[in-house]
N, C-alpha and C positions, 0 to 999 in steps of 0.2 A: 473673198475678202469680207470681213466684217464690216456691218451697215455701217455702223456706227464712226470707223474709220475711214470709210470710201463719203460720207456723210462731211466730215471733217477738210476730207482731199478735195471734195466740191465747194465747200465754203474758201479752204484756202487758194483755189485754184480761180475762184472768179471774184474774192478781192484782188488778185493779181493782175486780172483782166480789168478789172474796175481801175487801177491805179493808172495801167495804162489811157485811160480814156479820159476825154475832154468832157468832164463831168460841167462845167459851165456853158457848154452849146446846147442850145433849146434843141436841135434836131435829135442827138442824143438822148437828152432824156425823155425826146416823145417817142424813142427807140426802145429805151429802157421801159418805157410807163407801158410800153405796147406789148411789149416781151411777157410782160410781168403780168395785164390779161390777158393775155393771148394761153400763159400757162395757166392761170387761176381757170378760165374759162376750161381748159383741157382736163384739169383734174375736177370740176364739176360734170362734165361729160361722163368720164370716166365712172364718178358715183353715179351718174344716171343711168348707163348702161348696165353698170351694176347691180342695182336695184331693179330693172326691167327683166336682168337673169334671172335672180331670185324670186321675182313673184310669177316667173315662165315656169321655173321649175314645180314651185309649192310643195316643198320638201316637208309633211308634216312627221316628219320621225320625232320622237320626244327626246329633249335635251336639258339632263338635270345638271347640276354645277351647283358649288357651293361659291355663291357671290362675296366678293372679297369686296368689307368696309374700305372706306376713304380713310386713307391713314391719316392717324393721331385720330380716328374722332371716338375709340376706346368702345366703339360696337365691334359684337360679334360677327364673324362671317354668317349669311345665310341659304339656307337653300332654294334653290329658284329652279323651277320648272318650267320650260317654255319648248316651243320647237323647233328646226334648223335655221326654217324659213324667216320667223320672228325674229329669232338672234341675231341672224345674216342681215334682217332689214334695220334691226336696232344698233348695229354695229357700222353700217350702212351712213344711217342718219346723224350717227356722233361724229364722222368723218367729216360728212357732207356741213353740218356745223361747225366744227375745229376750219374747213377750209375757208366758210363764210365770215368767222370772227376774226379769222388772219387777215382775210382780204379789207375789212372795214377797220382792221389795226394799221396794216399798213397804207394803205387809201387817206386814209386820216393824218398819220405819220410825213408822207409826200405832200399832201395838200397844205396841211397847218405847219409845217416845218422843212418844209422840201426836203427831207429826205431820200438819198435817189439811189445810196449803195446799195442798200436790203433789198432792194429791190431786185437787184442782177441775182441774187443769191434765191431768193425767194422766188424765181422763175423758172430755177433747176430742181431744188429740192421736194418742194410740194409734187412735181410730174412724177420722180424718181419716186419717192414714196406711195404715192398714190399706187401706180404700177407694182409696187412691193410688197404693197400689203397684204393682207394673209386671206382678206376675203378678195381681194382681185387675182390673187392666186386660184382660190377653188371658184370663180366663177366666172372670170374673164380668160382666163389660161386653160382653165379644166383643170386644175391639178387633183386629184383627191385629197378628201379631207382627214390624212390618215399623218402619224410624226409631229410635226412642227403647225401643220396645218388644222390639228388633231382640236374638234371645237369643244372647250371654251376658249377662244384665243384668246393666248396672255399678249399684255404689253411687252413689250424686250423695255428690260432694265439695264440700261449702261453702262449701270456700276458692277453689275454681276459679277465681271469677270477681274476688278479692282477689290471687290469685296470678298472672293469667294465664296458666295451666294448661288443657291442654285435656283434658279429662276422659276421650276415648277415642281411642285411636289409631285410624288410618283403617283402613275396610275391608282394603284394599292392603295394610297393614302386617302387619295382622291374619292375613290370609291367606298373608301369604310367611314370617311367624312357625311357622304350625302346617307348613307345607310344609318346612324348616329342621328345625322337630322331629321329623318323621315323616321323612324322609332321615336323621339321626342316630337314630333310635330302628333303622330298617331296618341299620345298621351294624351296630349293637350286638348286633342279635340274628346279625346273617350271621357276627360274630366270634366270638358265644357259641356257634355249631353246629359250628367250625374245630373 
């Protein structure tokens, strides 16, 4: 099943549970509030186990990629050279942030406005994902890092399949991309030693 749908069946399937529930009884929402660290707490586990794989392993194989700008800010993609181990731990750390600013949005969110739905929701999704990701595939699961798993990991784009977009340029592209940058990078520096 596609994330992104099975993502949607979890949202609609626990406001349904949510509707059911006596969202005004205090025992409830110390059920809900408990739910909800109880998974936050599980998916920063997760990135720490994670993280303890990766510097277990110290994968220094070399990993070039052409880094893809922030859209709209009209830079060029660049070439970045780094290693498995570093990528894994910088991809690692961006998780490990995205789940800390979730958690002090919605923290904030229940305390200054009692919000108490997003919460049932945000106690499923975060664990699910966490668990899905592409680096707790290759280092919690063992998967190899070969297809889908194949590093640079791209974002999944939602729209891809509404747009018909192909989500990653081919290997071939990929490759005569960073070989292009690295002959311009090689210029650059022969010009900067004239």
């Amino acid at each position: 099943m596609n994330a992104q749908i099975m993502n949607m069946a979890l949202v609609m399937g626990s406001m349904q549970i949510t509707n059911r529930l006596d969202l005004e009884d205090t025992k409830t929402k110390q059920l809900i509030l408990g739910a909800y660290v109880t998974a936050q707490t599980i998916v920063l586990g997760i990135s720490y186990i994670i993280q303890r794989r990766i510097q277990a392993k110290k994968d220094t194989t070399v990993l070039k990629y052409m880094e893809q700008p922030k859209p709209m800010s009209g830079e060029e993609p660049k070439l970045t050279a780094t290693t498995n181990m570093a990528y894994d731990l910088e991809q690692n750390a961006q998780a490990q942030k995205q789940a800390l600013i979730g958690l002090v949005v919605m923290v904030f969110l229940h305390f200054q406005f009692g919000v108490i739905r997003p919460l049932v929701v945000q106690s499923i999704l975060p664990v699910k994902n966490a668990l899905q990701s592409k680096f707790a595939q290759v280092h919690l699961f063992g998967k190899p890092a070969d297809g889908d798993l194949k590093r640079p990991w791209k974002a999944d784009n939602p729209f891809a399949a509404l747009t018909g977009e192909t989500e990653q340029p081919s290997e071939a592209a990929e490759k005569a991309a960073i070989k292009k940058a690295e002959k311009a990078e090689s210029k650059a520096e022969s010009k900067k030693d004239l």
